[in-house]
C-alpha positions as CSV (number, residue, x, y, z in Angstrom):
1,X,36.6,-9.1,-81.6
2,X,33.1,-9.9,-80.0
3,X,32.1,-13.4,-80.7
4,X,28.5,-14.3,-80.4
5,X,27.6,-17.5,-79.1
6,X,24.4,-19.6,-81.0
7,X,21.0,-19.2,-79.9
8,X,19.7,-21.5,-77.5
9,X,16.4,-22.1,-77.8
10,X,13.4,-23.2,-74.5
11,X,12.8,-26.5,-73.6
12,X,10.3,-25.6,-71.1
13,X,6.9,-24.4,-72.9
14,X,5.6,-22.8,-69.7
15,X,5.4,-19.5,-70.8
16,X,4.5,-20.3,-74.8
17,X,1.3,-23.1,-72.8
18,X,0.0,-20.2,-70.6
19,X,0.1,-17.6,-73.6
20,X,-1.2,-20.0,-76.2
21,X,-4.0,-20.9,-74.2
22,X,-4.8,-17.4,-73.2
23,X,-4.6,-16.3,-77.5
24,X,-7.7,-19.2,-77.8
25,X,-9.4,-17.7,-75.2
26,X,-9.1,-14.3,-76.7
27,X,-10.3,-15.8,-80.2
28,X,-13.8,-17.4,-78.3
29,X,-14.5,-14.8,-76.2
30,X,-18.0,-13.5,-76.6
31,X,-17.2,-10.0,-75.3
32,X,-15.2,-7.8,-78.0
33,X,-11.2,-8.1,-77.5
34,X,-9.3,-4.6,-76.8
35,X,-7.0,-4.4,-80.2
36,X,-4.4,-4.1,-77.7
37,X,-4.5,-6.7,-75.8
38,X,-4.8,-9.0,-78.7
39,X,-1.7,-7.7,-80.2
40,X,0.1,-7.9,-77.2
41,X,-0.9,-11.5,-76.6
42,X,0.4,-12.5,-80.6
43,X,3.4,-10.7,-80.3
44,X,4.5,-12.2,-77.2
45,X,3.7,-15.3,-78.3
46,X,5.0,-15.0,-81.5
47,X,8.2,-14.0,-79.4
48,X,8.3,-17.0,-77.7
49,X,7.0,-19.8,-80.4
50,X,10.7,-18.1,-82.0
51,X,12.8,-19.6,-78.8
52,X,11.5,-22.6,-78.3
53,X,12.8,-25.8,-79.4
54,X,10.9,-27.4,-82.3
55,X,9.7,-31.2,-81.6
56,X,7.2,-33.0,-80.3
57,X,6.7,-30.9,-77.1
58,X,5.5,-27.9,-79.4
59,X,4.0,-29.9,-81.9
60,X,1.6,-31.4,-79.2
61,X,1.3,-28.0,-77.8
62,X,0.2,-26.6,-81.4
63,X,-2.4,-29.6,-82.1
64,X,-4.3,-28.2,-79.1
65,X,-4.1,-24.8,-79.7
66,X,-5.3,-24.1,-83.2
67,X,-4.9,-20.0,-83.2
68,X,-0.8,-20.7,-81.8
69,X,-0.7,-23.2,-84.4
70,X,-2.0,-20.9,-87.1
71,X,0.8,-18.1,-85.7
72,X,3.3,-20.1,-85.7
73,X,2.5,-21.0,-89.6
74,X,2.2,-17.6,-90.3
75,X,5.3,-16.5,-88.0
76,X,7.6,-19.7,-89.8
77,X,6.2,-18.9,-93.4
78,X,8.9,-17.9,-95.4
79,X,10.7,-20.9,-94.6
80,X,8.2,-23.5,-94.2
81,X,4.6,-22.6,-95.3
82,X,1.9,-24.0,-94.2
83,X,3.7,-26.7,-92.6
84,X,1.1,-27.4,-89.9
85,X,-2.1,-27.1,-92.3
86,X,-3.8,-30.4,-93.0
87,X,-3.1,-30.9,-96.7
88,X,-6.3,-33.1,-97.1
89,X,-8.2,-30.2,-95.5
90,X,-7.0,-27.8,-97.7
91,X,-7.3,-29.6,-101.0
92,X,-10.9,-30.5,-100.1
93,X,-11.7,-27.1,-99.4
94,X,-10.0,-25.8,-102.8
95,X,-12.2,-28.8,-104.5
96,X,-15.5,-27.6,-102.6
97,X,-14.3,-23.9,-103.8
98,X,-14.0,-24.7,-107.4
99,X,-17.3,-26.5,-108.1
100,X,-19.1,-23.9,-106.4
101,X,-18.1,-21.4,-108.9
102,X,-18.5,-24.1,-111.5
103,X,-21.9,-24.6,-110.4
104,X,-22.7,-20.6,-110.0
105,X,-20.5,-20.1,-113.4
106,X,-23.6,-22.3,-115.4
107,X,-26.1,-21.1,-113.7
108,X,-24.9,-17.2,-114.7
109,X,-24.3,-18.8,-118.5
110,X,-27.7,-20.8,-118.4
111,X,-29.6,-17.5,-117.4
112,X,-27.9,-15.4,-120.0
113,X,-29.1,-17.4,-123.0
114,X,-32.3,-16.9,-123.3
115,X,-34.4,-20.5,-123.9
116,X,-34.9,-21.1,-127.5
117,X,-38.6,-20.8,-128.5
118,X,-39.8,-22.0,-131.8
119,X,-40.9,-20.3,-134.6
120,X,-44.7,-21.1,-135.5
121,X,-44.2,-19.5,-139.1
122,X,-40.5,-21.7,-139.5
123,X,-40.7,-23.6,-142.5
124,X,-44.0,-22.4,-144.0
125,X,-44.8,-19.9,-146.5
């Protein structure tokens, strides 16, 4: 019988440092990004944001690197969310979102109903 022995996951965030910092540089650069590349870059560090041990190592590591942070969100999803997204953020932004279309909504209803004119002949025989 083959026994497995548990996963260990990385202390050391060399690797998962270098390749998060090279994933933000892909996201600013100027000059168009091979396809590629860019998915090469994710998946490895997708890979490796999977063996590393979570705590305040990665967390620091993910407040300074907002694209690895947003992977690893996206990567950790189906058990956690968006457990790195600032809720605050995201409720303001929802908020912002809803009375815009509440403002563009009225306008659309205000222009639709034409202005009521009076009648000069209205109450005269």
């Amino acid at each position: 019988m083959n026994a497995t022995k548990p996963h260990s996951r990385k202390t050391d965030l060399t690797v998962t440092h270098v390749l998060a910092e090279l994933l933000e540089r892909l996201e600013r650069s100027k000059v168009p990004v091979g396809a590629e590349q860019y998915r090469s870059v994710v998946q490895h560090l997708a890979s490796e944001l999977g063996d590393v041990e979570p705590g305040t190592a990665l967390g620091a590591l993910l407040d300074s690197h907002p694209a690895a942070a947003e992977l690893y969100e996206n990567v950790n999803y189906q058990y956690a969310g968006l457990c790195r997204s600032a809720l605050d953020a995201s409720l303001a932004a929802e908020r912002q979102a809803k009375e815009i279309l509440d403002r563009a909504m009225s306008r659309t209803l205000n222009r639709s109903i034409p202005p009521h004119k009076e009648d000069p002949t209205h109450g005269k025989s």
